[in-house]
C-alpha positions as CSV (number, residue, x, y, z in Angstrom):
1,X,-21.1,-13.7,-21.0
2,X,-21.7,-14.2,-17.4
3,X,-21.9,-10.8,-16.1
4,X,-22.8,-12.3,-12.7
5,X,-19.3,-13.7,-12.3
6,X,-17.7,-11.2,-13.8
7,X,-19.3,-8.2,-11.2
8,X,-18.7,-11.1,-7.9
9,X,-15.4,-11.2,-9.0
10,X,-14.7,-7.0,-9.2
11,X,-16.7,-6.8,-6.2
12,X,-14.7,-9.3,-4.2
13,X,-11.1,-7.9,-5.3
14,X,-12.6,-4.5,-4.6
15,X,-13.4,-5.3,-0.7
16,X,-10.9,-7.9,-0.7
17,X,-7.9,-8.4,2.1
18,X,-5.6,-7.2,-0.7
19,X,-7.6,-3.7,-1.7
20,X,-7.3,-3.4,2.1
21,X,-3.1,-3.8,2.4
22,X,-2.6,-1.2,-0.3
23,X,-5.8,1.2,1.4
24,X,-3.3,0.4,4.7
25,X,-0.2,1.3,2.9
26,X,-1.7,4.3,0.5
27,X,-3.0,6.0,4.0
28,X,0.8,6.3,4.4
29,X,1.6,7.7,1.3
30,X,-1.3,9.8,1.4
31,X,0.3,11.5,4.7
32,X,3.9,11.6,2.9
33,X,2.9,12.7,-0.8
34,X,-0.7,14.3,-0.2
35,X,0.1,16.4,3.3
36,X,3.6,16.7,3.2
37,X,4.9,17.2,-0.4
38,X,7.5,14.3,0.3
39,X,8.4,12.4,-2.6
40,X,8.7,9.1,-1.0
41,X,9.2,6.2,-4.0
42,X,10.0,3.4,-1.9
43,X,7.0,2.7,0.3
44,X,7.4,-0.8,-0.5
45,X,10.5,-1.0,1.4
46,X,8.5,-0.2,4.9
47,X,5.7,-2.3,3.6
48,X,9.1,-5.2,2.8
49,X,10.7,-4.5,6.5
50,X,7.4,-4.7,8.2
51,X,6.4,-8.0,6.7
52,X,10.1,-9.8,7.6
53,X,10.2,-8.2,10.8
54,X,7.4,-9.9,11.9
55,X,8.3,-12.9,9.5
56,X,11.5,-13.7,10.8
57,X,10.9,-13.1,14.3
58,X,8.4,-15.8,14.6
59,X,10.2,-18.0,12.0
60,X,14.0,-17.7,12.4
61,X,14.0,-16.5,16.2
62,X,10.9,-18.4,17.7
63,X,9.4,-15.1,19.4
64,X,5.7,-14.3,19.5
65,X,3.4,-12.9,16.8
66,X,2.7,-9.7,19.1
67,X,6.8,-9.7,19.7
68,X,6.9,-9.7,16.0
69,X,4.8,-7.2,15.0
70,X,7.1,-4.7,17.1
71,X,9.7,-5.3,16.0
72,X,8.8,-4.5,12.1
73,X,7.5,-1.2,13.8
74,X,10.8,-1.2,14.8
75,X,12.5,-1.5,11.6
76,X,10.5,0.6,9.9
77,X,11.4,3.3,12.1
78,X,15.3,2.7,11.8
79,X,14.8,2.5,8.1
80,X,12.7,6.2,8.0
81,X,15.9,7.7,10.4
82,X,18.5,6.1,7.9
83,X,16.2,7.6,4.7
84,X,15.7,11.0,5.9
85,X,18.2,11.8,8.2
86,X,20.6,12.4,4.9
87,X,17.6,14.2,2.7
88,X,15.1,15.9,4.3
89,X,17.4,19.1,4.6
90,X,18.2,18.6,0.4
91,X,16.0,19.2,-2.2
92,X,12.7,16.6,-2.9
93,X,14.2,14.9,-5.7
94,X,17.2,13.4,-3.5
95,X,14.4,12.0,-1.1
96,X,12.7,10.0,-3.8
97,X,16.2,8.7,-5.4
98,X,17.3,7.6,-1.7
99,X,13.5,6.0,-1.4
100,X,13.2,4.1,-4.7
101,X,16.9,2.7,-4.4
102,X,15.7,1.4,-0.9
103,X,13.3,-0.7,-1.9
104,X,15.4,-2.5,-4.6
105,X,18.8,-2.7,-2.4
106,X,16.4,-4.5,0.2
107,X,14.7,-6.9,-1.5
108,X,18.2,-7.8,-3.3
109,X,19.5,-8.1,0.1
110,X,16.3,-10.1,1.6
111,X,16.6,-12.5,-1.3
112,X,20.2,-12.9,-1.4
113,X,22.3,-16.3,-0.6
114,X,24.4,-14.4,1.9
115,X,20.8,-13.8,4.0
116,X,19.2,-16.8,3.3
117,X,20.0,-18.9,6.9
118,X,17.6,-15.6,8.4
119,X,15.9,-14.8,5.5
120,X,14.8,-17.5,3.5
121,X,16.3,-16.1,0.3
122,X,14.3,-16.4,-2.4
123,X,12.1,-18.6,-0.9
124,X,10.9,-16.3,2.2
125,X,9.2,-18.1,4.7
126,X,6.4,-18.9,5.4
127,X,4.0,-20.5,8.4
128,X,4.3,-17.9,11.2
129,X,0.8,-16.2,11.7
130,X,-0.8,-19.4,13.5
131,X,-1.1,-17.2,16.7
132,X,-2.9,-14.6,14.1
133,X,-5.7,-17.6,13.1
134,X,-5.9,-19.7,16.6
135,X,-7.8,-16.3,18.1
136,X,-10.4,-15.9,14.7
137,X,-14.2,-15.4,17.0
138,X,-15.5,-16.6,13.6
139,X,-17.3,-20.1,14.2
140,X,-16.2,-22.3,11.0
141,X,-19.3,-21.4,8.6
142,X,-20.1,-19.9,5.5
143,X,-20.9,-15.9,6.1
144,X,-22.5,-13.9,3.2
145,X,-22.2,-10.0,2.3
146,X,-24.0,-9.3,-0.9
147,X,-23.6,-12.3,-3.8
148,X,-20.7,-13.0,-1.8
149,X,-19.4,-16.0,0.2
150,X,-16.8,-16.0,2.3
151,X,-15.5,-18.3,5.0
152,X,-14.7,-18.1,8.7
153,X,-11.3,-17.5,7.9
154,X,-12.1,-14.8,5.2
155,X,-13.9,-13.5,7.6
156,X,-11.1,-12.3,10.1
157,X,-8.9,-11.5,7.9
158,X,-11.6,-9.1,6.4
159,X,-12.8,-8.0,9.9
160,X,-8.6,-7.1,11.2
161,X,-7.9,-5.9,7.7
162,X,-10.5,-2.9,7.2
163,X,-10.5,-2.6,10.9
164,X,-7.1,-1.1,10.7
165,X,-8.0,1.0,8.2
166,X,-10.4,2.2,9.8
167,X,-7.8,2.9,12.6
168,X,-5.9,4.4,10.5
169,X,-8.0,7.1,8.6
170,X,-9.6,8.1,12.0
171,X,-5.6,8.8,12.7
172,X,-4.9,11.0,10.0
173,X,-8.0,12.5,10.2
174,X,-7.4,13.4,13.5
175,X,-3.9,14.9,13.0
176,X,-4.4,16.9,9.6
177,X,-7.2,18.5,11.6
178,X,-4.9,19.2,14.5
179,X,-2.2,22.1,14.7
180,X,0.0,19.8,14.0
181,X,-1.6,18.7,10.6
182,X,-2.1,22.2,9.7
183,X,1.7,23.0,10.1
184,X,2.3,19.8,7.8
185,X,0.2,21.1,4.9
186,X,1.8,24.8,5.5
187,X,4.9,22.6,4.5
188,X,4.1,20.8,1.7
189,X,2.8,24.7,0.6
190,X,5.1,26.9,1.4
191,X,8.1,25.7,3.1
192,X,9.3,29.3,3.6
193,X,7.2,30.5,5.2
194,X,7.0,27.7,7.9
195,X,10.4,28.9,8.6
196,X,9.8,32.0,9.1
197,X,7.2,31.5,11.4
198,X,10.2,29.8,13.8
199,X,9.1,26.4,12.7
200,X,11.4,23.0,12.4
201,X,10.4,21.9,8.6
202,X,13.0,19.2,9.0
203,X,11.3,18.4,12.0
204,X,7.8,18.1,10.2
205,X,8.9,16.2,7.4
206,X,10.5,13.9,9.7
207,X,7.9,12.9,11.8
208,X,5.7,12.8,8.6
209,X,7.8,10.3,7.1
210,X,8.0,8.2,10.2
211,X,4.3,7.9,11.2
212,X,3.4,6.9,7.4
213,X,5.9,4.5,6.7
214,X,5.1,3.0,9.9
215,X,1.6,2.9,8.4
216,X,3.2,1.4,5.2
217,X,5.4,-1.3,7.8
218,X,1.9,-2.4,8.9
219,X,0.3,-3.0,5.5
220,X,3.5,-5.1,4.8
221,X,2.8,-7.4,8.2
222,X,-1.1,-7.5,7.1
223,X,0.1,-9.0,3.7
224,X,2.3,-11.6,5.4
225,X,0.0,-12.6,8.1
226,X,-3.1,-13.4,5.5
227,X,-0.8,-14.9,2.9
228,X,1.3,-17.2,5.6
229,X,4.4,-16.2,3.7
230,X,6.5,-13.8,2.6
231,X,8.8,-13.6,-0.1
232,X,11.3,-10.5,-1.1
233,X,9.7,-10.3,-5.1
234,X,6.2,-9.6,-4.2
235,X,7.4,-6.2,-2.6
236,X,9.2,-4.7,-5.6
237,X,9.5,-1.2,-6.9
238,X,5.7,-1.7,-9.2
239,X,3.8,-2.0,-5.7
240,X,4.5,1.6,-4.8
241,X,3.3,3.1,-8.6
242,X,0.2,1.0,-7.6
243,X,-0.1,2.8,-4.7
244,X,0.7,6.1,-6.5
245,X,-1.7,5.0,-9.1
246,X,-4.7,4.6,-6.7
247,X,-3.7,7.5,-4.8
248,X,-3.8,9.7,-7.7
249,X,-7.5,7.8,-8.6
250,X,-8.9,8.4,-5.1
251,X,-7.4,11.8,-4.7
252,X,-4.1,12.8,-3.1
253,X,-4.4,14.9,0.3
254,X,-7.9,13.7,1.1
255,X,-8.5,11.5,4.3
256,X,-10.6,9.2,2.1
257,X,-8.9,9.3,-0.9
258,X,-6.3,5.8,-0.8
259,X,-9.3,3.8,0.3
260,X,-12.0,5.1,-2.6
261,X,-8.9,4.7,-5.0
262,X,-7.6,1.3,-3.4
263,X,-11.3,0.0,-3.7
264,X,-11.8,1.1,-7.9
265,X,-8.5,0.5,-8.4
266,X,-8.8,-3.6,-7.4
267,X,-12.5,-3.5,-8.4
268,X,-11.6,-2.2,-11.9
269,X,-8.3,-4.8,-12.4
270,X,-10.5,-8.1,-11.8
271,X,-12.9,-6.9,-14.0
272,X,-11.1,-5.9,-16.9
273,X,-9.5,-9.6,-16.6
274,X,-12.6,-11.3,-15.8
275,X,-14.2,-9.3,-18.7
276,X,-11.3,-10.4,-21.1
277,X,-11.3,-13.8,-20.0
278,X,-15.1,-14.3,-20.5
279,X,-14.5,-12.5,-24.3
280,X,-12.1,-15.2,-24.4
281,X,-13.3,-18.0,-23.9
282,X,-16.9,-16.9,-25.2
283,X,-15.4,-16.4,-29.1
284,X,-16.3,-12.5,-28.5
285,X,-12.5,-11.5,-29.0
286,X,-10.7,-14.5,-31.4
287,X,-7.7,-15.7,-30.2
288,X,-5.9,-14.6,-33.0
289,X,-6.6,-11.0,-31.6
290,X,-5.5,-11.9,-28.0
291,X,-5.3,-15.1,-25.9
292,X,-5.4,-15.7,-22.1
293,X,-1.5,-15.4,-21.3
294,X,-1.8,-11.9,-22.9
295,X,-5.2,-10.8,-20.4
296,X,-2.1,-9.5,-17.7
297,X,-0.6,-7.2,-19.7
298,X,-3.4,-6.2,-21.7
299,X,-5.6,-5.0,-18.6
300,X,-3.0,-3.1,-17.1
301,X,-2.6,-1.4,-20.3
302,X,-5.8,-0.4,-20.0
303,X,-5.7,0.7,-16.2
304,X,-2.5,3.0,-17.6
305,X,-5.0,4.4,-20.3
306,X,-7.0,5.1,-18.2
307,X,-5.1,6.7,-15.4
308,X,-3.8,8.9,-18.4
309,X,-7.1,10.0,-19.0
310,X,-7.4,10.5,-15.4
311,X,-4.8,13.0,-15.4
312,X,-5.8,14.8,-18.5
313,X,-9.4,15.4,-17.2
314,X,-9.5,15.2,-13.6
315,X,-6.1,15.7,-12.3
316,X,-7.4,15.7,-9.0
317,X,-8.3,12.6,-9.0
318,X,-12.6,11.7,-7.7
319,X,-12.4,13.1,-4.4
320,X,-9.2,15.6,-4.6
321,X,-8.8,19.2,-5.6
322,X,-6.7,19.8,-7.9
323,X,-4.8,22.5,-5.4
324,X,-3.7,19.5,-3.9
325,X,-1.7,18.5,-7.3
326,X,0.3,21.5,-7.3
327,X,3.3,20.6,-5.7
328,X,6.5,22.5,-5.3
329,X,8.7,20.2,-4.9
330,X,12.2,21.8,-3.5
């Protein structure tokens, strides 16, 4: 088998622009799950109303990329108010049913006829993030990191994509540090006694699910800007168990977890399907046993085995503690 392939390939998926969305997004989750306690299901619907606010403001109503951006900012506000407005005072569980039937009511309403002159329908749309490309500093040339080749426009979408990141871990670190931050995990401990201590827990939770689902509004625009498109079924209800799934791997409540567990997560994926697909084709594993349009399902079967054994051994996931997994979720 060609190992060299089959490593290039887990290595680029693992640093990849896509590891880097759902690093973006998980920082998010990490703020609402891992910080907070709040059982937020539907990050894909801020990640969905980030990418076709900037989508459809370019597209549809000719303004600016930088016009655009704001205004998925924008909506992924409005759609945080209209989410936990109702919630936040009830118990967890109402939070995560309100969250999870988000994400599906939108992209059913994003890829409906009814939306389709704004939308695109099922279509999307796609061609708006030409203001994104005509600034790339990259002169057209081949850059290498590692074994690894990537192109000028690889290059900047690699540079703006971990770059936010970046931004956005140095902001959480920041604020969990702060009094602020300290007052959030007091919440997702003990919401009790944050009350009696004369503090707003609605308040808390609030702000906590605004500032991380505008994180999660962001990924969504990063997605739709490196792709040139956007379409309402790559945002549906699996992308946010990804993102629990490499949270969990990474560890939950640690600044650093979402972007270990985004990076193994995407690392481990390709390989398994590069790994299969070399078997394959090599007469390792006859077809009789498995052929190529089985390698999908078969290597996320084995991602689910082993995030079950994950959670048997190491609950905690790498970085975590496993304090962090005791959630009281009320």
């Amino acid at each position: 088998m060609n190992w060299e392939v089959i490593l290039s390939d887990a290595l680029r998926a693992g640093i990849g622009p896509i590891a880097a969305v759902y690093a973006l997004s998980a920082v998010g989750l990490n703020l609402h799950f891992g910080y907070t306690g709040l059982l937020n299901f539907g990050q894909v619907a801020f990640m969905l109303v980030g990418a076709y606010g900037v989508a459809v403001s370019v597209s549809t109503f000719g303004l600016s990329l930088a016009a655009g951006v704001f205004v998925g900012l924008a909506c992924s506000v409005v759609l945080a108010l209209l989410l936990g407005l109702p919630t936040l005072r009830l118990r967890a569980e109402y939070l995560a049913i309100a969250t999870i039937s988000a994400g599906e009511i939108l992209r059913l309403f994003y890829r409906s006829e009814w939306s389709e002159p704004v939308t695109g329908g099922v279509f999307g749309l796609q061609q708006f993030a030409n203001d994104f490309y005509a600034v790339n500093p990259f002169p057209p040339n081949q850059y290498q990191f590692l074994t690894l080749m990537f192109s000028a426009r690889d290059m900047w979408v690699l540079t703006v994509s971990w770059g936010l990141v970046a931004v956005a871990t140095l902001v959480v670190w920041l604020l969990v540090r702060s009094p602020w931050g300290r007052v959030l995990r007091s919440v997702r401990e003990d919401e009790d006694a944050v009350r009696s201590l004369g503090k707003s827990v609605y308040t808390y939770k609030m702000a906590s699910l605004v500032l991380g689902g505008a994180l999660g509004s962001i990924a969504g625009m990063l997605l739709a800007i490196q792709n040139q498109s956007v379409n309402p079924d790559s945002y549906d209800p699996v992308v946010t168990f990804y993102l629990y799934t490499l949270l969990v791997l990474g560890g939950a409540g640690r600044v650093f977890g979402p972007i270990l567990g985004s990076a193994l997560f995407w690392a481990i994926l390709t390989f398994l399907d590069s790994l299969l697909r070399e078997a394959i084709s090599n007469g390792i594993v006859p077809p009789t046993v498995i052929d190529e349009s089985e390698v999908g399902a078969l290597r996320m079967a084995l991602v689910g085995l082993g995030l079950m054994l994950l959670m048997i051994f190491r609950p905690q996931g790498i970085l975590g503690s496993r304090k962090e997994m005791l959630l009281d979720a009320r």
